[in-house]
Structure formats: structure tokens, C-alpha cells
C-alpha positions in Angstrom: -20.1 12.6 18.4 -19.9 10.3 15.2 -18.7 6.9 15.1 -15.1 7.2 12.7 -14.4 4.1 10.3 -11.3 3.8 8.3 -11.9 1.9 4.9 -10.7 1.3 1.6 -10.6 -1.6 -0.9 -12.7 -3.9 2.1 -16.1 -3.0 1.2 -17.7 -0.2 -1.4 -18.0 3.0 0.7 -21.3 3.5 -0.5 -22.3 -0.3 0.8 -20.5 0.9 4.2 -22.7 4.1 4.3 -26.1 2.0 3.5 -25.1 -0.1 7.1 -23.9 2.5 9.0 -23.9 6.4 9.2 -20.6 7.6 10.0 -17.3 9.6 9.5 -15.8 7.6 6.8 -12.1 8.3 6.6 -9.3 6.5 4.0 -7.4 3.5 4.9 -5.3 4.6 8.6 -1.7 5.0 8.6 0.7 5.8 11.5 -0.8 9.0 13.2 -4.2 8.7 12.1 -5.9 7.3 15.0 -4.1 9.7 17.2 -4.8 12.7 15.1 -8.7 11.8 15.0 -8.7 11.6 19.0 -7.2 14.6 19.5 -9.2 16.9 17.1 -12.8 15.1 16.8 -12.9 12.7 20.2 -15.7 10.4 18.2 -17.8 7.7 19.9 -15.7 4.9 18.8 -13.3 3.8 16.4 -13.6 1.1 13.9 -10.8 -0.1 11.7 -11.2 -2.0 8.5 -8.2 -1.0 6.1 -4.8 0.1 6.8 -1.8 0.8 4.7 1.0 -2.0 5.4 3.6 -0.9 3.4 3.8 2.3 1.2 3.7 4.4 5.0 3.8 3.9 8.2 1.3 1.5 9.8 -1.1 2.5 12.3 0.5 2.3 15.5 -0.1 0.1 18.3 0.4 2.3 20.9 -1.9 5.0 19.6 -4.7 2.6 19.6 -4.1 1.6 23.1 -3.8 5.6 24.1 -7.5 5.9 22.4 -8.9 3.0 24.5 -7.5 4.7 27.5 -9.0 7.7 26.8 -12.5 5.7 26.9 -12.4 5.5 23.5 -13.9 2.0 22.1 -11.8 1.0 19.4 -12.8 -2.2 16.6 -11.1 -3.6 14.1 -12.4 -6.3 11.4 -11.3 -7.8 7.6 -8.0 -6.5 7.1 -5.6 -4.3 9.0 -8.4 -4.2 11.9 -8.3 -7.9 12.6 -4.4 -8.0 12.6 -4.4 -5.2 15.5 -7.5 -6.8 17.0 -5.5 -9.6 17.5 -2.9 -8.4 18.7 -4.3 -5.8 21.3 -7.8 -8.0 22.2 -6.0 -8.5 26.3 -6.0 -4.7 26.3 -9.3 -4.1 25.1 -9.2 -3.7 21.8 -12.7 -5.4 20.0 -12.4 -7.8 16.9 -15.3 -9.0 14.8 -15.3 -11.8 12.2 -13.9 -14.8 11.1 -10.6 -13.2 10.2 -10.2 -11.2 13.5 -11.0 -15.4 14.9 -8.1 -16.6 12.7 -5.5 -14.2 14.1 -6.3 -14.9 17.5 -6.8 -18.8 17.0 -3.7 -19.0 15.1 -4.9 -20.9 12.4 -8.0 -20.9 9.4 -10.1 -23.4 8.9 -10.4 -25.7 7.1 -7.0 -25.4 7.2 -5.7 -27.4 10.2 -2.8 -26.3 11.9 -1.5 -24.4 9.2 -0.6 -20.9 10.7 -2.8 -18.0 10.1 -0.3 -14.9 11.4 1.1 -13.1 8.1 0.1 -9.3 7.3 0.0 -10.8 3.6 -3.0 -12.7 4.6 -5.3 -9.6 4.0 -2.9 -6.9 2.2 -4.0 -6.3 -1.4 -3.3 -3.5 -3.4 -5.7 -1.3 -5.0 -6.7 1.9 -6.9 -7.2 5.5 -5.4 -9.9 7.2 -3.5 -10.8 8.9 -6.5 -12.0 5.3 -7.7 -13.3 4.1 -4.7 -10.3 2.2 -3.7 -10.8 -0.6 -6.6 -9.3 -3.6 -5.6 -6.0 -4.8 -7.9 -5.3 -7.8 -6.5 -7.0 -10.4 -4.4 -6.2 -11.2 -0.8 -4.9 -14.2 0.5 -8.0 -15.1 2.9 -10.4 -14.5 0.3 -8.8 -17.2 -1.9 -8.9 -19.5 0.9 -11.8 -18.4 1.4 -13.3 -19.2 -1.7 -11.6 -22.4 -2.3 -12.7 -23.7 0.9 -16.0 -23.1 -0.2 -15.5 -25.1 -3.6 -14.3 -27.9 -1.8 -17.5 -28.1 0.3 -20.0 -27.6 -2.9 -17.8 -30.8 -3.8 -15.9 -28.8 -7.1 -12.6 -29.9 -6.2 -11.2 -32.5 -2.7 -9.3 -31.2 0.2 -6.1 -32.1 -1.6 -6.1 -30.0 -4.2 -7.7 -27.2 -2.0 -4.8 -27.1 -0.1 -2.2 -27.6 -2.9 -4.0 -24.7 -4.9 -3.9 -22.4 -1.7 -0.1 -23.6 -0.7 0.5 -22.5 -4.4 -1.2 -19.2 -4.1 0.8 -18.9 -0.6 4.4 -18.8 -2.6 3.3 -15.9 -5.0 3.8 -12.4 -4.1 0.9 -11.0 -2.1 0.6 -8.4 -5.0 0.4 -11.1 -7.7 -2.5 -13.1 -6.3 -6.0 -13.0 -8.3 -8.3 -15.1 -9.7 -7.2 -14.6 -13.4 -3.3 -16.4 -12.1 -5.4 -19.4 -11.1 -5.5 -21.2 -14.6 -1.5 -20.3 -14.4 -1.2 -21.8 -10.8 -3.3 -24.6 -12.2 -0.8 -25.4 -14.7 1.9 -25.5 -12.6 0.3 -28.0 -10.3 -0.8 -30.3 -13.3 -4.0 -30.3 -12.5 -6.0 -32.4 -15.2 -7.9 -30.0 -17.5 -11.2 -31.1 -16.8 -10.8 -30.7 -12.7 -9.5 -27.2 -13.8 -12.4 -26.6 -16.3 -14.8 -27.9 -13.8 -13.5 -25.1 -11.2 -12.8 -22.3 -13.2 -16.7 -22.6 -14.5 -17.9 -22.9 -10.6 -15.5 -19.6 -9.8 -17.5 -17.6 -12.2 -20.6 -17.5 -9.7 -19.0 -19.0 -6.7 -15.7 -16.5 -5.9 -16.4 -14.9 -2.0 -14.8 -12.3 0.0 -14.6 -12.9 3.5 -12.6 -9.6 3.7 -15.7 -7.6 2.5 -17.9 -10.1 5.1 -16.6 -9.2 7.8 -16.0 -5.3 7.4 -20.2 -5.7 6.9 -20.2 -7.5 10.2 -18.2 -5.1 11.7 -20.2 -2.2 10.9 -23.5 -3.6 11.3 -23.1 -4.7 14.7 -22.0 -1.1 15.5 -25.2 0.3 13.7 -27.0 -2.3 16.0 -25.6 -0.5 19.1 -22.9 -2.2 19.4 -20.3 0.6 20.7 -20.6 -1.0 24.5 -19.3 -4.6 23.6 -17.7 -6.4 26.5 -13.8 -6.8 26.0 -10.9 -9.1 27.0 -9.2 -6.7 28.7 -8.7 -6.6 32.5 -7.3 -3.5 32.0 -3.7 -2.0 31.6 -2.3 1.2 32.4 -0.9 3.3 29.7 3.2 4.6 29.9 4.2 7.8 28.7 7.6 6.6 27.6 9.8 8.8 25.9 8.9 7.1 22.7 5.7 8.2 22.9 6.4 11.2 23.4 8.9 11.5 20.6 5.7 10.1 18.7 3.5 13.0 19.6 6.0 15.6 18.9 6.4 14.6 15.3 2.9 13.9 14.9 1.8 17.5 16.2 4.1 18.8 14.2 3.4 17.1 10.8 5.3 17.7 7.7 6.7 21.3 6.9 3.9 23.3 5.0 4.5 23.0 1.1 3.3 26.1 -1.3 1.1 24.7 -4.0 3.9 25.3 -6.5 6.2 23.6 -4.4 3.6 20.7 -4.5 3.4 20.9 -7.9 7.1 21.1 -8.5 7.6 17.8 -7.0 4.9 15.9 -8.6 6.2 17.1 -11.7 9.6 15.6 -10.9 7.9 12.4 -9.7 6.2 12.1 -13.1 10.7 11.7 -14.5 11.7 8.4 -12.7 15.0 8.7 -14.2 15.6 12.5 -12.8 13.7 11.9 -9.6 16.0 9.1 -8.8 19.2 10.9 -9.4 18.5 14.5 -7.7 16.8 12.0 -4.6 20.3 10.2 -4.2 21.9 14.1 -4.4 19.0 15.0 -1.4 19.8 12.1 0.7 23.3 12.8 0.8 22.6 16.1 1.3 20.6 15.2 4.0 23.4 13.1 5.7 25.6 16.1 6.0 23.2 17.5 8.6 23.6 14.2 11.1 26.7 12.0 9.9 26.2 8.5 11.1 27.2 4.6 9.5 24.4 2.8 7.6 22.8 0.0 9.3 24.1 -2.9 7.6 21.7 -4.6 5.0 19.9 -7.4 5.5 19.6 -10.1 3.2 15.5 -9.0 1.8 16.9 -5.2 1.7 19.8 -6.6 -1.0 17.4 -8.4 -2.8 15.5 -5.5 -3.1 18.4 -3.3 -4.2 19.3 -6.0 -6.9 15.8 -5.8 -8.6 16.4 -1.8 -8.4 19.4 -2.4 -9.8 18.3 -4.6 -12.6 15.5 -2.5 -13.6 17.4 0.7 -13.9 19.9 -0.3 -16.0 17.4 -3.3 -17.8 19.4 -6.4 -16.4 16.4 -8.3 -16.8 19.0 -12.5 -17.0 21.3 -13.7 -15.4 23.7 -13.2 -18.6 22.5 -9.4 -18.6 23.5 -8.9 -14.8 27.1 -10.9 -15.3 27.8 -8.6 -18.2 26.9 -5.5 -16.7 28.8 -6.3 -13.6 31.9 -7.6 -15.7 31.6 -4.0 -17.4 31.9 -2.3 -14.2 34.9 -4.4 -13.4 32.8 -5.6 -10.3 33.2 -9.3 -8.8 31.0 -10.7 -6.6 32.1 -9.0 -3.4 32.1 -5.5 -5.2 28.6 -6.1 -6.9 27.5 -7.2 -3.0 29.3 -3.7 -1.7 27.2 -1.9 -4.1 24.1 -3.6 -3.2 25.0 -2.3 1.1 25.3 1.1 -0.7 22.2 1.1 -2.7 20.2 -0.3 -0.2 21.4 2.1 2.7 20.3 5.4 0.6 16.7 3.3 0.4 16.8 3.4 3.9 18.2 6.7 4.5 15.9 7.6 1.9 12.5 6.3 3.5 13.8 7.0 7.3 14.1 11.1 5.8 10.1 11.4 5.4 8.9 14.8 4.6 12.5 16.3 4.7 13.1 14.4 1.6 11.0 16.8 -0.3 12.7 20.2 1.2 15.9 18.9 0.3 14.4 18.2 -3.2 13.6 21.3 -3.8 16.4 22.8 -2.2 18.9 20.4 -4.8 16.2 21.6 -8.2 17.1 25.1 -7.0 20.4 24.7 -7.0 21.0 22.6 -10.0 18.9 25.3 -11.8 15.6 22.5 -12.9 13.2 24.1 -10.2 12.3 27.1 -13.1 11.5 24.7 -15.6 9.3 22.2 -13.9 7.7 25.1 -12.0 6.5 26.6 -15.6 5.2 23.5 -16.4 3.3 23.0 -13.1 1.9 26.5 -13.9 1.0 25.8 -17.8 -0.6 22.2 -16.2 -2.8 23.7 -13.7 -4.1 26.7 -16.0 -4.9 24.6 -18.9 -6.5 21.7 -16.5 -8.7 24.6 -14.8 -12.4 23.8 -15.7 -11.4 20.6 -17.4 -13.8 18.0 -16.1 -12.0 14.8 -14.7 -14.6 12.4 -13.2 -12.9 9.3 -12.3 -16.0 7.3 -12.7 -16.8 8.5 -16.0 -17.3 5.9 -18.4 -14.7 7.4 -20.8 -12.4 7.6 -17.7 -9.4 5.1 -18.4 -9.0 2.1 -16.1 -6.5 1.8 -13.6 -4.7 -0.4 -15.9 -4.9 1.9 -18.5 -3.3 4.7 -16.9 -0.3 2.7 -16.3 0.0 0.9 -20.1 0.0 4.5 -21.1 2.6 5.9 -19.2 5.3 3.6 -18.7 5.3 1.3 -22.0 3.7 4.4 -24.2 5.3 7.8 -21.7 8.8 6.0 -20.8 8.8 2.8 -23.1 8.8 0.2 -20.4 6.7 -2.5 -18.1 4.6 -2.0 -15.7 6.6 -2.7 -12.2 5.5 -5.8 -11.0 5.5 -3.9 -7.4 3.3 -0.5 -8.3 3.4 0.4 -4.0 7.2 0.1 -3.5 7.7 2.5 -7.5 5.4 4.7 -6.0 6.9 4.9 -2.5 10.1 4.8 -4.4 9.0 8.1 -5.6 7.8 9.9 -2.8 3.8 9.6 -3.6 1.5 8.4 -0.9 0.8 5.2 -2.3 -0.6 3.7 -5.8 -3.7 6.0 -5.3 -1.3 9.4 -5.5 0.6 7.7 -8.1 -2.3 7.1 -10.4 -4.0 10.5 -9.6 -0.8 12.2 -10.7 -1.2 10.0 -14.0 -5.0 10.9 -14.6 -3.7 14.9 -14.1 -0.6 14.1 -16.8 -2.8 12.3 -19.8 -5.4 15.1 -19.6 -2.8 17.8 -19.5 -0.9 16.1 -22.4 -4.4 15.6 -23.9 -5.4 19.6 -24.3 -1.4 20.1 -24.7 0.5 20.9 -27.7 4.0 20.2 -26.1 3.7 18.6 -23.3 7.1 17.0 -22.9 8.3 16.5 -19.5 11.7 18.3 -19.1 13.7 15.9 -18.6 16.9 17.5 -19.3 16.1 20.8 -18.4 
């Protein structure tokens, strides 16, 4: 028996490996942990990285069925010390100063500022292929790390916590070090306090994320599998959730043929298409169990709107009024809309893997599955052999990839929010996305027409 570690942007795996010997598995999602128990039984469990957002979250149930299976199960740095935290009275170990902050409540030197959001750690970041590159840096690493100038003197306490209540505001995915001279600006902080930290940052930056997934694993490669717990034990309920749970996760998602695979990628790589045969598919998918839409709540609207305004390029205020004047929409109608838009998001997401069957089932009958299959065929026989090392150095950048297809491929930005696009269009997260992306500039590459067909 091995010990089984899920990581990802945390720490390097080859900086995990050098610690500790073990199964290294990507970041967990919902299933995962109950999956591993079932098939491999390992010695323990240690968490480091887990999705938030793009799937499913690890349950917490699953991890409490693995501890009372005898299991040992850690967690540390990111999605670890959130469920740590939360399941330490049942047994569950955390290590760190992170796993400390959940429980405690707050960070210092933060004072009673609370320390509970999942947007403390989240980050998003590149695919395995890449070795999970972070894209963005994590809330508790810039807190971190502006703690740390404060001590060395750089900047006071004050501006710490100004800079870090700044940082708070922003979008989990639009925190790094590069927006600190923007978030300086905004604060009016006089140049040569700025200057004076921006030069200290070049050598001083820390990642208390990465610290702590090191803790983690080197206290298991000291023996540490037989740490005592909080727990004065609990008993485990087979509720009828669970075993609704099981069932789907037993059964997993209906077996795809490789073309079928392929098929759907193709369409994933025509935003446009994909979102208008996905609307078909989610209606068709009502059919088989009628039932009203949850209402929308006010963050699912808002969501909807920024859909909305991206689709159809509403980027003002003037743009969105005339486009809604167009449609001969007031404000209740354009709100109407919004319910609508944002219940086939939910329908959509709540389908899962029966999505993609009726996908396919809606290219079949609107007569597009023949031309995107031909394609998928022409991609794979002309890729065959091609060598596509990620870490190549002529290998393009995460950041490259995406310059190249939306503002060169589809002539338009980046999305600010690269994991909700790319759960948007089915792929398993930014990773799948830009893997799909790596496969499309090499085919078009060795290609002498390789035009998606959009119309076809």
C-alpha cells in the first residue's frame, strides 16, 4: 500500500516526489476520494489541491466514509486545509499555518479579520500537461507575503492591511503580483513607498500555499501516517444520499467512442455553435423530466448578464440599453430573460455527462456530426507522430495559446473568467481547455485548411 496525494498548482510535482514517494494523483474532485478507496485501499490520504469550481468538489462525506474505513486522511495548503477544518472533530488531520487559520478563524497578523472564504486559496492554473502552472496568485500567499514586508520594515501595518483589503475586493482570478502597482494606484500610495516595495517583492514574494503542502508531505515521509486526531469518534450514516452518491459514482459517465470524443471537442473548439446546439440539448433534455426552474438568484443573474453582454459584445452601459431597446425589452423583460438564461446554466451544469449524449444526439440530427467527425479524423491522422512536448522550449505559453485563439482564431478577448468559458463549454477545466488548444494550433500548423466548420 502507497500513500495517495492529490496535487496541482500547490507545489512542483517533481519537488513533491523529492519529499515523499507516493501515488501522486491530479487535483480531487467529487468522487475521487471514494473511487481511490474502493479500487486501491492506500495507507492514507493526503490532500493538497482540489478543484472549487469548474466540477464538483471533493465531498465531505466521502472523506468521512474513508476515515471510517481506517483510512487516515490529511489535508494542507489549499482545498486540504478548508476540509481539514471543517472535518478536524471527525478525525480528519490538518497541517500548516493555513489548515491553523481555518480552524482559528482568523490570519495573522490580521486580527480578527475572518479567515473562512474558499477564495482564500483557489487560484487558477495551467494543465497537467504543464505541471499545473499557476495563473494567478492566491489570496493567502499575498497576505502572506505582505505580512512579511511589513515585518522586514518595507511598508507599516496600515498599508499592509489596506493593500491586502484591496486585493480582497478583486476577483480571486485576477489577483497577482503584476495588479499590485495597479492596486497601488488606486490606493494613492506615494511612488517611492510603492517603488520601495515593488523592488523588495522581487526577492521577497512567499508562498505559504507551497509551505505547507511541503509540511504536509514531509511529516508523512517522517512516519507520520499515525498522527493523533481530534476526533472522539462518529459513526458513519448510510443515508439515502449516500447511497444515491455511490450509485452515480459506480456508474460514472456513459462510455464515449473516441470519435464521439473527438466530435465534441471539435464542437467545443466553435463557442458560437456549441452554445446554440447546447441550449437545443438542454431542452431536449427537459423533455425526458419536465419540472419549473429554480428561481435565480441575484449572483446567478449577474452571471447571465455578463453572458449576455459577451455574446452579443454589450461591453457599456449605452451598448446594453440599446441592445435591449432593440429587442423591445424594459427592465422587467430584460430581468425575465436573465431567469431564462440563467435556468438553462443550471439545467445545463445539473445535466453532467448526459449533456454530451444529447449533443451528439442534436449534431446527428441537425446533420453537423459528419462534418466535425471528418475533421476529428483528418486531426488525429495528421497529428499522429507529431511531437507535442508541452515543456518544449518552442512550446507556446499558456498565455499564448489563448492570444492565439480567441483574438487571432475568433477575433476577440480573452475571458476574464477562463474556468467558468471552459466549464461553459463542457471541458474539465482550463487544463482540457488549453490541451484542446495545443491539439488545434499544431493541427492548423501541418494543415492546409483547417477551418473549423462552423456552418457546416
Amino acid at each position: 500500500m502507497s500513500i495517495a496525494v492529490f496535487l496541482g498548482p500547490s507545489l512542483p510535482r517533481a519537488e513533491a516526489a523529492a519529499i515523499l514517494e507516493a501515488d501522486y494523483r491530479p487535483p480531487v474532485r467529487q468522487g475521487d476520494v471514494y473511487r481511490l478507496v474502493q479500487q486501491r485501499r492506500p495507507q492514507a490520504i493526503a490532500v493538497v489541491d482540489g478543484y472549487f469550481q469548474e466540477v464538483p468538489s471533493v465531498w465531505h462525506k466521502e472523506i468521512l466514509w474513508a476515515l471510517d474505513q481506517g483510512i487516515p486522511v490529511y489535508g494542507a495548503a489549499s482545498m486540504g486545509a478548508l476540509r481539514a477544518a471543517e472535518l478536524a472533530r471527525y478525525g480528519m488531520v490538518g497541517i500548516g499555518k493555513i489548515y491553523d487559520a481555518y480552524r482559528a478563524g482568523s490570519y495573522a497578523p490580521y486580527g480578527d479579520e475572518p479567515f473562512e472564504d474558499d477564495d482564500e486559496v483557489a487560484v487558477i492554473h495551467g494543465p497537467a500537461e504543464l505541471s499545473y502552472p499557476p495563473l494567478s496568485v492566491a489570496m493567502v500567499d499575498l497576505r502572506e507575503t505582505l505580512a512579511q514586508a511589513a515585518e522586514a520594515g518595507v511598508i507599516d501595518a496600515a498599508l499592509r492591511d489596506a493593500l491586502v483589503a484591496a486585493f480582497k475586493r478583486r476577483f480571486y482570478r485576477a489577483r497577482s503580483f503584476e495588479a499590485l502597482s495597479e492596486v497601488l494606484v488606486e490606493l494613492g500610495v506615494p511612488s517611492q513607498a510603492a517603488q520601495a516595495l515593488q523592488a523588495w517583492l522581487a526577492q521577497g514574494r512567499t508562498s505559504q500555499k507551497k509551505a505547507d503542502a511541503a509540511a504536509l508531505l514531509e511529516t508523512l515521509a517522517a512516519g507520520g501516517t499515525a498522527l493523533p486526531t481530534d476526533s472522539d469518534g462518529f459513526i458513519f450514516e448510510r443515508t439515502t444520499l449516500w447511497a444515491q452518491f455511490i450509485e452515480q459514482t459506480e456508474a460514472g459517465p456513459p462510455a464515449r467512442s473516441a470519435a464521439e470524443r473527438s466530435v465534441l471537442e471539435e464542437l467545443r473548439l466553435d463557442p458560437d455553435l456549441y452554445a446554440s446546439l447546447r441550449d437545443i440539448a438542454v431542452l431536449r433534455l427537459r423533455l425526458d423530466v419536465v419540472e419549473p426552474p429554480p428561481p435565480a438568484d441575484a449572483g446567478a443573474r449577474r452571471a447571465a448578464l455578463d453572458r449576455l453582454r459577451h455574446r452579443h459584445g454589450l461591453w457599456s452601459r449605452e451598448a446594453l440599453e440599446a441592445w435591449a431597446e432593440a429587442c423591445d425589452l424594459d427592465r422587467a423583460g430584460l430581468d425575465r430573460l436573465l431567469d431564462f438564461e440563467a435556468a438553462l446554466e443550471t439545467c445545463a451544469v445539473g445535466a453532467g455527462p448526459a449533456l454530451d449524449s444529447a449533443l451528439l444526439d442534436v449534431l446527428r440530427r441537425e446533420g453537423r456530426y459528419g462534418p466535425l467527425a471528418a475533421r476529428a479524423r483528418d486531426k488525429a491522422q495528421r497529428l499522429a507522430g507529431v511531437e507535442m512536448v508541452a515543456t518544449a522550449p518552442s512550446a507556446p505559453s499558456p498565455a499564448m495559446l489563448l492570444d492565439w485563439y480567441f483574438e487571432g482564431c475568433l477575433d476577440r478577448g480573452v475571458p476574464t473568467d477562463l474556468p467558468a468559458y471552459a466549464a461553459g463549454l463542457g471541458f474539465e477545466g482550463v487544463e482540457a481547455l488549453l490541451a484542446a488548444l495545443a491539439r488545434e494550433q499544431r493541427y492548423r500548423a501541418v494543415c492546409d485548411d483547417p477551418s473549423t466548420p462552423k456552418g457546416a
